[in-house]
Every structure is written in structure tokens, then in C-alpha cells.
N, C-alpha and C positions, 0 to 999 in steps of 0.2 A: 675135258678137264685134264687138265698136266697132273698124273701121279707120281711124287716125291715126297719119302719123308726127310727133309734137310735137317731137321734136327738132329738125324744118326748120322751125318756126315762127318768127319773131320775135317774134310776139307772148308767146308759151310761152317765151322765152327772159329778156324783160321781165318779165312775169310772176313767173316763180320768180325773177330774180334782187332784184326788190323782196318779196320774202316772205322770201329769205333776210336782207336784210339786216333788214328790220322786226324779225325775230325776234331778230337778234344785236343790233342794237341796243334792243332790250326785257332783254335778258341784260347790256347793257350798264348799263343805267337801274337794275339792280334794286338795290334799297338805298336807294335816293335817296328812295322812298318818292314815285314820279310814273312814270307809263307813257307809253309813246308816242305814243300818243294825247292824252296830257292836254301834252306837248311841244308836239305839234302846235298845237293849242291857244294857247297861250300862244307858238307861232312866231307864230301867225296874227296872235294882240294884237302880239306886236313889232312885224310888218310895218308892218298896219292901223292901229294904234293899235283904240281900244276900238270893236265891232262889235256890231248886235243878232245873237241867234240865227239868224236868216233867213238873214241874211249870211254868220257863220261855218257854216253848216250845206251852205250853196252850194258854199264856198272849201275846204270840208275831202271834199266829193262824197260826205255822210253822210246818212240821214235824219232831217228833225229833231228826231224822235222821240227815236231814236237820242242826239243832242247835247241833249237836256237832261237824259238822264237823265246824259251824260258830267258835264256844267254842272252837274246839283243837287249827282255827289260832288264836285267842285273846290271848289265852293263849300263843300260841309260840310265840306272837308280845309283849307280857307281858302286856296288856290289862287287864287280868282277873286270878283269880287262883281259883283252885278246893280247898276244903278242907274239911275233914271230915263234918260230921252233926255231930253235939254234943248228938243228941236226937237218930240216928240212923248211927252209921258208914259205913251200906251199901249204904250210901246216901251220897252227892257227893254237896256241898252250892258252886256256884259262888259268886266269891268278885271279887271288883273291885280293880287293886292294885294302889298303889302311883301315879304311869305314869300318868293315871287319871286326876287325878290332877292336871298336870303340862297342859293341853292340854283343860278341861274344858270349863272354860270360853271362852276360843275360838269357841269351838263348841258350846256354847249358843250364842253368837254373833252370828254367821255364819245363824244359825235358826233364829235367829230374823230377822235378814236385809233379809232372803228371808221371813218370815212371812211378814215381811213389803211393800215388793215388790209385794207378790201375795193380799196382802188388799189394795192396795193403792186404792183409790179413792171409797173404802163401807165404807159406813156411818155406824155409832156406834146402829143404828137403825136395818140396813141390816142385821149387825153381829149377835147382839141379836135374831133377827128372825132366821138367819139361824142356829144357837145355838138349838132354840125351835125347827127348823123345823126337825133336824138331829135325836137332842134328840127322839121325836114323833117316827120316822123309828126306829132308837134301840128298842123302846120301843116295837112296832109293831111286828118287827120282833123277839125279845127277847120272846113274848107274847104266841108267833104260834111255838115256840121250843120245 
């Protein structure tokens, strides 16, 4: 028998509570006809603006394997399009197209009311701390890389 007690983890504690929420917010998403992952996605273009696959495939910690085959359905659902690099034509920019748009705000709503859902009753004190506390582990573990 495997002895662990994962409930003293932190790590285990992170863990499931980012699985939980992925899931409720995948439960949140459904209808919209876009998954979490393809949100992501398209956070990533907001942030970035338009990124080759290398790039997005780093930022999202996928393989990129993985992200084209996410990218060929975006692109067939018309989510997303490839387009030349200006700087290098062997290089392949995701853009988000118009559809986007149209669907948006909805999926920022959708994330809010489950942000809301999963903060309901941490105080603005909690939040702040576990902001620092999280911060501190990136930092940590960014450190020892």
C-alpha cells in the first residue's frame, strides 16, 4: 500500500483546487460552443497579442504537439487563423478572428460568476494573502530552475 498523507500537502491542495475549478468552469463554458482550453487560447492572443505556436505552446505549459492539433480545431471552427510572420515567413502568427467577438463578453461573464462562486465568503484580506502566498511558491520554485 502507497503511504501518503496528501491532505498535508500544499501541493495536493493546489492541485485539486485548480481541477476543480477547470472542470466548473468547462460546465460553465458549455453551450458557447468553446472549451477551456480554447479560452485559454484566445486569453493568451488578448494578452500577447498575435503569437507563433512555439510561443503559445510555452505560455499555455502544453505540448506542441498537443496545441496544433487544439489550433487546426479553432481554426476549422473559425476561432483563430494562421497567417504569415511579417518578420519571418517560415513562421505561422495566431490571430483571433471577428467570431471572437461576437461571443467575448460572454465568456468573461461566464468566468466571473464562477470566479465568484469559487470566492464567495474570502475576505479581501484572504485573497490578498493568498495572492502573496502563491506569488512566494512561483518565486521559489522559479528560483531552483
Amino acid at each position: 500500500m502507497i503511504d501518503y498523507d496528501f491532505e498535508k500537502s500544499p501541493s495536493f491542495w493546489v492541485g485539486m483546487t485548480a481541477h476543480m475549478f477547470e472542470t466548473a468552469l468547462n460546465a460553465e463554458l458549455a453551450g458557447t460552443g468553446i472549451t477551456l482550453r480554447q479560452v485559454q487560447v484566445l486569453a493568451s492572443l488578448a494578452l500577447h497579442g498575435p503569437l507563433v505556436q512555439a510561443q503559445l505552446a510555452e505560455m499555455m505549459r502544453i505540448e506542441p504537439s498537443t496545441l496544433v492539433r487544439l489550433i487546426d480545431r479553432m481554426e476549422r471552427d473559425d476561432w483563430v487563423v494562421r497567417q504569415p510572420d511579417p518578420d519571418d515567413r517560415r513562421k505561422k502568427l495566431i490571430h483571433p478572428t471577428k467570431k471572437v467577438e461576437t461571443i467575448w463578453a460572454d465568456i468573461i461573464e461566464r468566468g466571473g460568476r464562477m470566479e465568484a462562486r469559487a470566492l464567495r465568503g474570502v475576505s479581501a484580506k484572504d485573497l490578498k494573502q493568498l495572492n502573496a502566498t502563491l506569488a512566494k511558491i512561483r518565486e521559489n520554485i522559479a528560483g531552483e530552475s
